[in-house]
N, C-alpha and C positions, 0 to 999 in steps of 0.2 A: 727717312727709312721706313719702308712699308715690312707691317708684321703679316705675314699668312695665318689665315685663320686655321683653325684641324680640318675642315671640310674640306676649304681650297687647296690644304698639301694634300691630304687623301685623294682627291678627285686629280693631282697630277701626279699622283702616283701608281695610282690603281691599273692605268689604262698600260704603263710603261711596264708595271710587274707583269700582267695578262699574259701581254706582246714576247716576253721574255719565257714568262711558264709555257706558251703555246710554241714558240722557240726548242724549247729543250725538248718538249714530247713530240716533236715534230723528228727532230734531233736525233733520240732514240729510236722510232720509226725506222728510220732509214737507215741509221746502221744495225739494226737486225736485220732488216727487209729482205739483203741475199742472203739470209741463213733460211728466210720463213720459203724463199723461192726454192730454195734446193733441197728441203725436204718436202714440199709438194710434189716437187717436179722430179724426188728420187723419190719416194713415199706413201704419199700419199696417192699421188693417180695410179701408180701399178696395183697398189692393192684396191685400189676403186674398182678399177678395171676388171682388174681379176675376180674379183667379189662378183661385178656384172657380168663378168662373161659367165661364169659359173652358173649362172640360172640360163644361161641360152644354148642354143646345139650350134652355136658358133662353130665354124668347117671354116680351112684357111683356103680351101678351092671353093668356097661360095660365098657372093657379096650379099646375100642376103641371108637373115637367121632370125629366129623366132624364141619366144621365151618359154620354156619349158618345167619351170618352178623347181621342184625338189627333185627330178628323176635322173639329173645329173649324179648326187649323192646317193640315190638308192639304187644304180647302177655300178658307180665305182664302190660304195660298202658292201656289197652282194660279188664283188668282183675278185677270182680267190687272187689272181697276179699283184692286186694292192696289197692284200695282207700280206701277200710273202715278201711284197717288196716293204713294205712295214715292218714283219718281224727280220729283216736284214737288216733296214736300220737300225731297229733297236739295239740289235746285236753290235754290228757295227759301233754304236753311239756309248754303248755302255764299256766294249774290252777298248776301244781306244780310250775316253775316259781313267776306267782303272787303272789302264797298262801307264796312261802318261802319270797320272799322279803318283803311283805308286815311285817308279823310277823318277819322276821328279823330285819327289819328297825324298827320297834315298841319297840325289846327286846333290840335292842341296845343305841337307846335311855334310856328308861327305866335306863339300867344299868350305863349308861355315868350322868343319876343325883340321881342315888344310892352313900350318902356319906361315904357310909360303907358295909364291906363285900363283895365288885364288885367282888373280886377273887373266893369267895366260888358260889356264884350266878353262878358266867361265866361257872366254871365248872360243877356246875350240868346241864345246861345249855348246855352244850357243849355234856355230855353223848349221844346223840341218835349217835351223828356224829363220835363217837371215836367206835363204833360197826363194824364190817363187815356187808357187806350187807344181805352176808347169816344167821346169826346170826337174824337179823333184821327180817328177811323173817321167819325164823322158830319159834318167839319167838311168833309174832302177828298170825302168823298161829294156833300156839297153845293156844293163848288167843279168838282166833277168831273162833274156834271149836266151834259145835253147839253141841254136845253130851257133853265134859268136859271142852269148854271154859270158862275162867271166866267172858267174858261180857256177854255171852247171857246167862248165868244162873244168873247172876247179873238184866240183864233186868227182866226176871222172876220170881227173890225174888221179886223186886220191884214190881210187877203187870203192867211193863209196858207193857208185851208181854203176850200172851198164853201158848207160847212154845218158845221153843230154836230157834232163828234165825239162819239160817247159810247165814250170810254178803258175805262171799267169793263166796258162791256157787246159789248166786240167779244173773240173769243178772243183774235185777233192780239195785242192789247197790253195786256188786263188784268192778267195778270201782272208783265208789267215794269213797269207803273203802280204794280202794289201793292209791288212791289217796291222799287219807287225810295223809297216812303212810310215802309216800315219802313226803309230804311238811314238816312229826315234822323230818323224818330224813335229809333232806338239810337243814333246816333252820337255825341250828348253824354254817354252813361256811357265811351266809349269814351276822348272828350276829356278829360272831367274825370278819370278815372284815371291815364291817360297823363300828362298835364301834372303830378298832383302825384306818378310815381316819375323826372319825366325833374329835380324840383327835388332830388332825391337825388344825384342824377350829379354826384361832386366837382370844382369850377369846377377844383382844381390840377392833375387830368389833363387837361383841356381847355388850359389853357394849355401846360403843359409838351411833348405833343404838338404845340401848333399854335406853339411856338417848335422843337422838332424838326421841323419842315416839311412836318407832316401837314397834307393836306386836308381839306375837309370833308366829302368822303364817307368817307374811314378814320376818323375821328373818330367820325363816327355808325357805323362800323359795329364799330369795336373797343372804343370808349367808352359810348357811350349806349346800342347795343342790348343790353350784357350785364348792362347796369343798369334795362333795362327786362323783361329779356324775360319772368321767372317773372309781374312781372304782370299782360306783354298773354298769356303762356299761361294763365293762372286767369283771367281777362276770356273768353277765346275758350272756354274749356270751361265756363263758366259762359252765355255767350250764345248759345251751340253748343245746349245743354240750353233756351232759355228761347224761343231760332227755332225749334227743329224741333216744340218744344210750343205754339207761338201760336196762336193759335184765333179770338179773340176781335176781330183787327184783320183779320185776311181773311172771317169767317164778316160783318162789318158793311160792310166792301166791296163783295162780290162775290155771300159767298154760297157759295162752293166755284165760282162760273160765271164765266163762261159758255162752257157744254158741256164742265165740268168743267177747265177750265184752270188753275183757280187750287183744284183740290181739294187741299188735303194731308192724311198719316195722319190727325191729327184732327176735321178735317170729314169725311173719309172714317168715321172711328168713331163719328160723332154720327147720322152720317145713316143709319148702319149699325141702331145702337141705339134713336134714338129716332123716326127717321123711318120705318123696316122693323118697329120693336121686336124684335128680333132683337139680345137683350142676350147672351145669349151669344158671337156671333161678334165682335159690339162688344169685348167684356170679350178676346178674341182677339187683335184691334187691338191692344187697349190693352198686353196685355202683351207681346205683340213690339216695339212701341215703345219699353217698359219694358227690354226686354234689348238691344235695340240702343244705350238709350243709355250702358246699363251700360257696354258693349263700349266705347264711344267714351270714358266717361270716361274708365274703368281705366287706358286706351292713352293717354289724356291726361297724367292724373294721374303715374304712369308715369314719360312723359317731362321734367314739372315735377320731380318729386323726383331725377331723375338730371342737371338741371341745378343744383337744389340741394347735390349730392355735388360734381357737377364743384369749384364753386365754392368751396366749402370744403377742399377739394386746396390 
């Protein structure tokens, strides 16, 4: 019977552990490896890019372009068409924002002391938000017709109008139109969150509170908003980032019109790029958007993680 010495089992061991450790990191490699491709290849080279064209007078009718440093930015911030189409976003970003929280916070309630039926309710309820955007866009376009729409010949049966309004195409109120459209269609992600952190909120401080002779407005404001609030704050920085980037349910609207009422940053950058072909200053747009909304998360973010401290006190 031969005994191994410690050296000779170590020294056949060693080589076989290695083989196996370099095995498993090899292992893990590769199964990240298509997550690390697809956010390069979604991610990171568009904003490369854009980053790089932003310093050049990149033209889509010319193959060759030059680098031109900062004058890309001291052209579009000197530019009054960006700010206006900035202070539309903003505007835009903030009444849809409010409009949806507000009515989603209200629906959700609502539905959380509905004793019956809460599943049928949620889901009709939920319908604007289960739509594509485009769908969205095309169906209120076609209700919103002033020739075959059904609300402005609806205003017109009633005698509320003279004639056929066209909402979309007057400046006066295309905005608040479209506006009013995205607040009924975010408003069910608003609901449906809301309702399932307000079923977290322990029924025993509700009681014990409303047998100490608390109201219903201390209740909700010392019970359920601290149990809600990290998250309607990650809701609001997440739809903060997802408004002021829409594109696709005002450009099916409207258009950016009429006579620019409803432009925001990204119609403003589209029409910049592909309607001027002037991808550089476009690629400008785009990353000042990018930093601003940096700015607004960080400051978001921020604040969510210093309510997360508090709480944990």
């Amino acid at each position: 019977m031969t005994i191994m010495t410690e050296s000779q089992r170590s020294a056949g061991t060693r080589p076989q552990v290695s083989i196996r450790a370099r095995k498993d990191r090899v292992s893990k490699y590769l199964f990240i490896a298509p997550a690390i491709v697809v956010v390069l290849a979604l991610l990171v080279y568009p904003v490369g890019s854009s980053v790089f064209l932003a310093f050049t007078d990149k033209h889509l009718l010319r193959q060759t372009f030059e680098f031109v440093g900062f004058d890309n930015f001291a052209f579009v911030l000197s530019s009054p068409d960006f700010w206006s189409a900035f202070s539309t976003s903003i505007g835009w970003t903030i009444g849809s924002i409010i409009g949806q929280l507000v009515i989603g916070f209200l629906a959700a309630l609502a539905l959380e002391r509905i004793p019956r039926m809460t599943g049928l309710f949620r889901v009709l309820l939920i319908i604007p938000w289960a739509f594509p955007p485009i769908v969205i866009g095309f169906a209120w376009k076609w209700i919103l017709n002033d020739v075959y729409g059904f609300f402005p010949n609806l205003l017109t049966t009633l005698g509320l109008s003279d004639e056929n309004i066209s909402l979309l195409g007057t400046s006066h109120t295309a905005f608040w139109v479209v506006l009013v459209i995205n607040i009924w269609f975010g408003t069910p992600l608003f609901m449906v969150n809301i309702l399932a952190a307000l079923k977290t909120v322990p029924r025993d401080q509700q009681e014990a509170a409303r047998m100490d002779g608390a109201g219903s407005v201390k209740r909700f404001r010392f019970i359920t908003i601290p149990h809600v609030k990290k998250v309607v704050g990650l809701l609001l920085v997440l739809r903060t980032i997802w408004v002021f980037n829409n594109f696709e349910l005002v450009f099916l609207l409207t258009g950016g019109g009429p006579a620019g009422s409803t432009t925001t940053l990204p119609i403003y950058a589209y029409r910049t790029g592909w309607g001027l072909y002037q991808l550089g200053l476009a690629s400008t747009i785009t990353v000042l958007l990018l930093a601003f909304l940096l700015l607004v998360g960080t400051f978001a973010f921020k604040l969510i993680n210093r309510w997360e401290s508090e709480d944990a006190r």
